[in-house]
PyMOL commands that place a pseudoatom at each C-alpha (Angstrom):
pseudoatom trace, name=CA, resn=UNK, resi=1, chain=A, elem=C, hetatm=0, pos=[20.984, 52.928, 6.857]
pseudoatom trace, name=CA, resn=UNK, resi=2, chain=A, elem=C, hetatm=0, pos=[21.855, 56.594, 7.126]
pseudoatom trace, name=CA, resn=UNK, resi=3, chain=A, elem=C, hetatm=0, pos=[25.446, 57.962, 6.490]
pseudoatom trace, name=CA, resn=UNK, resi=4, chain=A, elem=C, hetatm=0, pos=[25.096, 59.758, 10.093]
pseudoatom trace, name=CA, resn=UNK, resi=5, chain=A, elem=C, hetatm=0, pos=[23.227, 56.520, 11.489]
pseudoatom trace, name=CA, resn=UNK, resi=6, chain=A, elem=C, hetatm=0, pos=[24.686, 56.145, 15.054]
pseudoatom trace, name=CA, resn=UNK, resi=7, chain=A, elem=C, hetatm=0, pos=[26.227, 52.705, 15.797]
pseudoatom trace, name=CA, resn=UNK, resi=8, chain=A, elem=C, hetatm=0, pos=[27.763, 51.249, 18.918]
pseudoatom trace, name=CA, resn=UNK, resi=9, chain=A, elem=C, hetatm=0, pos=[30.160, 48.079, 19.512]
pseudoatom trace, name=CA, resn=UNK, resi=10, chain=A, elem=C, hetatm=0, pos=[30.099, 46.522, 22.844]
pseudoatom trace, name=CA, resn=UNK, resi=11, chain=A, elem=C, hetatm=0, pos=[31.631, 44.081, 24.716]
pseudoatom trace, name=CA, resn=UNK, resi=12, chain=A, elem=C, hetatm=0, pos=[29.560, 40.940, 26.085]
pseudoatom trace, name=CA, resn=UNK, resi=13, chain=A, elem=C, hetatm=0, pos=[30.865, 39.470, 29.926]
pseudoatom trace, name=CA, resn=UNK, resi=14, chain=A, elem=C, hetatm=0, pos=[28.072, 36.879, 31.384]
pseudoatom trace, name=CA, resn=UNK, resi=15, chain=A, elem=C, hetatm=0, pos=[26.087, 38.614, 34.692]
pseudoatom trace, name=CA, resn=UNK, resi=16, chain=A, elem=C, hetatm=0, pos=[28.505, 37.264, 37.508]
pseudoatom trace, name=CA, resn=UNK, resi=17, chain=A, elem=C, hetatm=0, pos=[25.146, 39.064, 39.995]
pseudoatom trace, name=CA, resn=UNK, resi=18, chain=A, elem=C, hetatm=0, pos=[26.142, 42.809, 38.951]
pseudoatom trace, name=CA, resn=UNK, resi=19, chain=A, elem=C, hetatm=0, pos=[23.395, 44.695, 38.323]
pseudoatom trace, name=CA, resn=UNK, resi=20, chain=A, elem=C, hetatm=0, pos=[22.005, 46.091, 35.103]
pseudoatom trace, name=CA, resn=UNK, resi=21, chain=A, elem=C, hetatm=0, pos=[21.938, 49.604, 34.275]
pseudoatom trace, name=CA, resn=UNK, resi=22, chain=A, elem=C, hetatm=0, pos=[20.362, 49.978, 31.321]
pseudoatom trace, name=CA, resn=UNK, resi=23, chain=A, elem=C, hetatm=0, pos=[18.269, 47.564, 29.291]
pseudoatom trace, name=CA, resn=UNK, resi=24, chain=A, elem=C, hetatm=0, pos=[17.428, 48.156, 25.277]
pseudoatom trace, name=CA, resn=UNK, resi=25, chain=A, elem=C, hetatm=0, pos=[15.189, 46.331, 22.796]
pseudoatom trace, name=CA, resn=UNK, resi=26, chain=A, elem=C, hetatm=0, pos=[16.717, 45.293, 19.597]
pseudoatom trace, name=CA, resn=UNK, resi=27, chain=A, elem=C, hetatm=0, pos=[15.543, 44.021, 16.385]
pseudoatom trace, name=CA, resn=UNK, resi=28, chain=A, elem=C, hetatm=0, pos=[18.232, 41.611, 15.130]
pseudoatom trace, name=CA, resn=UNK, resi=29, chain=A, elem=C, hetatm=0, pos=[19.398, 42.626, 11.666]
pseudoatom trace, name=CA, resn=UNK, resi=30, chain=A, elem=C, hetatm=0, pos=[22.368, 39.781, 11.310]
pseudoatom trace, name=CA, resn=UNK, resi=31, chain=A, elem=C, hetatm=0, pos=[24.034, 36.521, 13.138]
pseudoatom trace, name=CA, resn=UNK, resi=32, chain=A, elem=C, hetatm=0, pos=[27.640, 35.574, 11.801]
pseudoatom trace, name=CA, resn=UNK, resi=33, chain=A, elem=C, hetatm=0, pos=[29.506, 32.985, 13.258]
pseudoatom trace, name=CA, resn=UNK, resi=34, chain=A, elem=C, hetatm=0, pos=[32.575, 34.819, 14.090]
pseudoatom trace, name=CA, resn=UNK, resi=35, chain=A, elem=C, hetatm=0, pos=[36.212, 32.750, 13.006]
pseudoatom trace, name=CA, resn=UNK, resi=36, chain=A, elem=C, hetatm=0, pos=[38.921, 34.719, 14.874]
pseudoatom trace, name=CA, resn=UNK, resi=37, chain=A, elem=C, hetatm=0, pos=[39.731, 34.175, 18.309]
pseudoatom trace, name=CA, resn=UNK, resi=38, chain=A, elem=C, hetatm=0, pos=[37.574, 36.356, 20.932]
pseudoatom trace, name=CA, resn=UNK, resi=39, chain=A, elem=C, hetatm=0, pos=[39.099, 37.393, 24.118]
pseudoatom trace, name=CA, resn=UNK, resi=40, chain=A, elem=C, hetatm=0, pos=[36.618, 39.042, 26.784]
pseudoatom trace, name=CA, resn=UNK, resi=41, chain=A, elem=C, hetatm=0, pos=[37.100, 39.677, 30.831]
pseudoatom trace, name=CA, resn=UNK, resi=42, chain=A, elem=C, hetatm=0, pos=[34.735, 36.514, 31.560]
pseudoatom trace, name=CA, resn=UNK, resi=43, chain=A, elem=C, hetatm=0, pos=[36.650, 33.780, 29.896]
pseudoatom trace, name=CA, resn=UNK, resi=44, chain=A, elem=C, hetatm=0, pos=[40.398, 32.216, 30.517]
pseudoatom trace, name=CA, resn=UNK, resi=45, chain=A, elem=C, hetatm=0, pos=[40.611, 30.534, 27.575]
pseudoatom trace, name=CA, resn=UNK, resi=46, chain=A, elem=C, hetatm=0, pos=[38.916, 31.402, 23.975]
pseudoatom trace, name=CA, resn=UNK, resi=47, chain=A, elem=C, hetatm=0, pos=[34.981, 32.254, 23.952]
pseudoatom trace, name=CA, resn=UNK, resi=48, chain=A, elem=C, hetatm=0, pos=[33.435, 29.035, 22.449]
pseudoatom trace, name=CA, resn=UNK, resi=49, chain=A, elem=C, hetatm=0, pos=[31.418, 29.684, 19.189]
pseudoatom trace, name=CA, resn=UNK, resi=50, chain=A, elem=C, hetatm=0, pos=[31.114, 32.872, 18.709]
pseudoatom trace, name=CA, resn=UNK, resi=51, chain=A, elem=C, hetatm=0, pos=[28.744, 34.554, 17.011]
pseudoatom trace, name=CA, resn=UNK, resi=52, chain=A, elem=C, hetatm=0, pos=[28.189, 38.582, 15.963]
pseudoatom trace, name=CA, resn=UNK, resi=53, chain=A, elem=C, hetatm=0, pos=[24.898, 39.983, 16.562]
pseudoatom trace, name=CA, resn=UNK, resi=54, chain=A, elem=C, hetatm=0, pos=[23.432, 43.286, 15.111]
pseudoatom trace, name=CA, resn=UNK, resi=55, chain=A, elem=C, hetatm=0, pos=[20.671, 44.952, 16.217]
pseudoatom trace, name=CA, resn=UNK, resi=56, chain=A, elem=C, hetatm=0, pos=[18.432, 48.049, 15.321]
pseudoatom trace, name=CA, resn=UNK, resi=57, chain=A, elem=C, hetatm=0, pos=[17.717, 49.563, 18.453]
pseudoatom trace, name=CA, resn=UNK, resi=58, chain=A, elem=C, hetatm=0, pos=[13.900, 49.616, 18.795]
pseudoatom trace, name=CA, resn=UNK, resi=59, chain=A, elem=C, hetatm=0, pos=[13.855, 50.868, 22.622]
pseudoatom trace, name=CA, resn=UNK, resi=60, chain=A, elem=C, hetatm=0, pos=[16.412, 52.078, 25.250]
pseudoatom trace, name=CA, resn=UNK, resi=61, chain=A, elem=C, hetatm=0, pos=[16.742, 54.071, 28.202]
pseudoatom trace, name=CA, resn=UNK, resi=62, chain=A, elem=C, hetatm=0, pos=[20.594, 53.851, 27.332]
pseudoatom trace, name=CA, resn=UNK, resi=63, chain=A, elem=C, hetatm=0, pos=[21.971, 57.947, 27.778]
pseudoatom trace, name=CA, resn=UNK, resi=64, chain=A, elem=C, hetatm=0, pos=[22.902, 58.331, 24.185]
pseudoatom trace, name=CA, resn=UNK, resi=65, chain=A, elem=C, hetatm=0, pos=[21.533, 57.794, 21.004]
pseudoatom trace, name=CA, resn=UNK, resi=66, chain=A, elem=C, hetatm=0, pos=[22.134, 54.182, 19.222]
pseudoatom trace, name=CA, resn=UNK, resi=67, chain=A, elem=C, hetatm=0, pos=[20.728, 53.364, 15.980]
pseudoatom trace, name=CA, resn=UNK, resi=68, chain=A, elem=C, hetatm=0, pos=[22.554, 49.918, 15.714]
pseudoatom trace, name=CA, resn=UNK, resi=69, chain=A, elem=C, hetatm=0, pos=[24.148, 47.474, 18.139]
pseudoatom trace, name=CA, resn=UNK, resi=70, chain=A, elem=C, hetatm=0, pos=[26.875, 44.952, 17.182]
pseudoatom trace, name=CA, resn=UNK, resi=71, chain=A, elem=C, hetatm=0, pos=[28.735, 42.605, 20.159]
pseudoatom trace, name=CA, resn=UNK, resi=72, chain=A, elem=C, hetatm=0, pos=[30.268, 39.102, 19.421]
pseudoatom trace, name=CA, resn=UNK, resi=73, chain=A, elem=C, hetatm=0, pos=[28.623, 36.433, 22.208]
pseudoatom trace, name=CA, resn=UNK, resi=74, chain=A, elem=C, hetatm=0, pos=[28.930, 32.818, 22.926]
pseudoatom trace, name=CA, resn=UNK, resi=75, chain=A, elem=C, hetatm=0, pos=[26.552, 31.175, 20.568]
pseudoatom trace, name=CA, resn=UNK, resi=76, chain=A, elem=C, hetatm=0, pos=[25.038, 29.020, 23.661]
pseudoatom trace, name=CA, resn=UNK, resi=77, chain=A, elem=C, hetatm=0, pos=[23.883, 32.133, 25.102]
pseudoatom trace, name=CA, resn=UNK, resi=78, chain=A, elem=C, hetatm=0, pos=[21.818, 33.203, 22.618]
pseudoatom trace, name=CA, resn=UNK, resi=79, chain=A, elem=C, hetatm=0, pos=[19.942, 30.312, 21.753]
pseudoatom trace, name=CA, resn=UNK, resi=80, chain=A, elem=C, hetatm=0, pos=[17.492, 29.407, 18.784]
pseudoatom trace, name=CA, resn=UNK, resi=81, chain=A, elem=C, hetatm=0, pos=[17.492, 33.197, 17.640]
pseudoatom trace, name=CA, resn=UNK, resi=82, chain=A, elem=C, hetatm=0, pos=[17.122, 34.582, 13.773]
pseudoatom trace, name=CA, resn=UNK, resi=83, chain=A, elem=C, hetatm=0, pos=[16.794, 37.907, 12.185]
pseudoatom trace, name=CA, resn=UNK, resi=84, chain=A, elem=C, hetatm=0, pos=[13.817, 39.850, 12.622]
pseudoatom trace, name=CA, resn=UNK, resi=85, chain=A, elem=C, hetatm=0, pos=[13.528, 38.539, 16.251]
pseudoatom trace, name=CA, resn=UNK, resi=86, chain=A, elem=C, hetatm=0, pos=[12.852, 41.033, 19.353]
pseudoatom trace, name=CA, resn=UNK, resi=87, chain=A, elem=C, hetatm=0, pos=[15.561, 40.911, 21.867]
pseudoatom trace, name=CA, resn=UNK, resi=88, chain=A, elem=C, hetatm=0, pos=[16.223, 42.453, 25.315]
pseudoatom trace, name=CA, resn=UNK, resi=89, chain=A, elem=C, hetatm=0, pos=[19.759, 43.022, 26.297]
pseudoatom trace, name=CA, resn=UNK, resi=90, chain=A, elem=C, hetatm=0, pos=[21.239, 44.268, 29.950]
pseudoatom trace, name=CA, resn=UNK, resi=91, chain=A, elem=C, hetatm=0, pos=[23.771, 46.816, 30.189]
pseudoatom trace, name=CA, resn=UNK, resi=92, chain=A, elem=C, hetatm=0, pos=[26.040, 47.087, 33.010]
pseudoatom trace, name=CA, resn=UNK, resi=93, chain=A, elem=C, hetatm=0, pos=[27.412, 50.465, 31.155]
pseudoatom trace, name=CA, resn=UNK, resi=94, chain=A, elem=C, hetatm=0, pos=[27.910, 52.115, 29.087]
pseudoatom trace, name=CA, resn=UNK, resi=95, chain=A, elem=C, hetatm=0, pos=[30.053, 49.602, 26.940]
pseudoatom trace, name=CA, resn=UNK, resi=96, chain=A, elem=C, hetatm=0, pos=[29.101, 45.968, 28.353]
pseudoatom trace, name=CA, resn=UNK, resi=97, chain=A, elem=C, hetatm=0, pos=[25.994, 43.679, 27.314]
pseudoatom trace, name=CA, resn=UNK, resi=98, chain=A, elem=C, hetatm=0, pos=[25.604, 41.033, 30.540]
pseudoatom trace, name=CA, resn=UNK, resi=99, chain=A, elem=C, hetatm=0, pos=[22.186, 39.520, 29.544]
pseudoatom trace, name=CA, resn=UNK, resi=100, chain=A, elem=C, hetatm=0, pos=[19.840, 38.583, 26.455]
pseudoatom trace, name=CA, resn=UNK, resi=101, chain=A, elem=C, hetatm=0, pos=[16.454, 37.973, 26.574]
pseudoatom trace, name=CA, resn=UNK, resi=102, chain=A, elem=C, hetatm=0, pos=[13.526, 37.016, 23.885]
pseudoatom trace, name=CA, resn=UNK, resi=103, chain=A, elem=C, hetatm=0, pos=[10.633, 39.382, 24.056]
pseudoatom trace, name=CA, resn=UNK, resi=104, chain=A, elem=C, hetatm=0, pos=[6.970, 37.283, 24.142]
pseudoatom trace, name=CA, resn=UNK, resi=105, chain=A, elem=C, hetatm=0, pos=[5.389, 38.113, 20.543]
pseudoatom trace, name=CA, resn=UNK, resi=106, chain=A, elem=C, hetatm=0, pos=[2.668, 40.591, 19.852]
pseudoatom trace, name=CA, resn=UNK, resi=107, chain=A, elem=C, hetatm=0, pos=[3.016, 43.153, 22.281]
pseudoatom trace, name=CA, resn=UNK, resi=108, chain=A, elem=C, hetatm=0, pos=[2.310, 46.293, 21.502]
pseudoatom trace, name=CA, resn=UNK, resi=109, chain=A, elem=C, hetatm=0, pos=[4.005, 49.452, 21.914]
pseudoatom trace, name=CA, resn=UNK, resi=110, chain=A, elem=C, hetatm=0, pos=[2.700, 49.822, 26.042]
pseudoatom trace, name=CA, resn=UNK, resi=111, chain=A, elem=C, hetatm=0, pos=[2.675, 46.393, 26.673]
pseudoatom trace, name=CA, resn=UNK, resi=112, chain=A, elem=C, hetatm=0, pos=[6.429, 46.164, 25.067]
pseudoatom trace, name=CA, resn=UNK, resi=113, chain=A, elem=C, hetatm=0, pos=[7.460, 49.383, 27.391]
pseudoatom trace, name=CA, resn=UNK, resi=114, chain=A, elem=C, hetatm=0, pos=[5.550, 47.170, 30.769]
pseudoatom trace, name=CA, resn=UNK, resi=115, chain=A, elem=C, hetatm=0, pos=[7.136, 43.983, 29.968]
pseudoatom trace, name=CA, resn=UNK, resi=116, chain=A, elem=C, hetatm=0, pos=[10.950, 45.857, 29.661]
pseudoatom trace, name=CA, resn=UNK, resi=117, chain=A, elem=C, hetatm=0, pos=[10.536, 47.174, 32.722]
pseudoatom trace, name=CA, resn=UNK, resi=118, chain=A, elem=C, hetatm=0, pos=[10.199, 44.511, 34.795]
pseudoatom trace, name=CA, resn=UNK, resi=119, chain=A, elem=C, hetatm=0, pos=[12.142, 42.207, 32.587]
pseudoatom trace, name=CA, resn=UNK, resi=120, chain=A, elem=C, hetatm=0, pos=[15.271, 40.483, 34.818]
pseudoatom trace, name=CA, resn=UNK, resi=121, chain=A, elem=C, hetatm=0, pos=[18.449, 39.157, 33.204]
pseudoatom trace, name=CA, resn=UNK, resi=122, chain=A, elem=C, hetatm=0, pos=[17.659, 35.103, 32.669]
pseudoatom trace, name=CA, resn=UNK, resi=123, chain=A, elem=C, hetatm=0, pos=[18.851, 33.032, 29.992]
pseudoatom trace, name=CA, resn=UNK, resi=124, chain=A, elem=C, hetatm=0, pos=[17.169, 32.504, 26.938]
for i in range(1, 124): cmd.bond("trace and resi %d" % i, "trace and resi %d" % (i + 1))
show_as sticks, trace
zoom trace
């Protein structure tokens, strides 16, 4: 990774029905199970095993430039996922992942670009 790579923290908050502004492909690059305690706007009470996820951004309408993507999430939410998987996340703005998705396999650049666009915030 490049000294003036360009990486981005954000926070994760589950859907609640708001609507997502921008949506980014990501390549993840690292899971960690995360040991401190995680407070975020969606839970009372502790998030329940979290877990860090980095991503190389691979596609994004998002207004700046993001080379890598790191937000802790609860594990449950992001399923049976490993490195070197495709992922779609949902953006509320410009500092809050809402949604996760796997991408099907094999697509190729167009079909990748077609299949973001009308992808809709689900659950793994």
């Amino acid at each position: 990774m490049s000294f003036f790579s360009n990486n981005k923290t954000f926070n994760w908050e589950w859907a609640a029905d708001r609507i997502v502004k921008h949506k980014v492909i990501i390549e993840v690059v690292e899971l960690e199970a995360v040991s401190k305690w995680i407070k975020s706007p969606s839970f009372a009470a502790d998030m329940p095993d979290p877990v860090s996820l980095e991503g190389r951004v691979l596609r994004s309408d998002f207004p700046e430039k993001i080379d890598i993507i790191t937000f802790v999430l609860p594990n449950p939410e992001l399923g049976d996922v490993s490195k070197g998987e495709k992922l779609a996340l949902g953006l509320i703005d410009d500092n809050t992942v809402v949604c996760i998705g796997a991408l099907p396999l094999n697509l190729s650049d167009t079909e990748e670009a077609a299949w973001l666009a009308k992808w809709e915030c689900k659950k793994l």
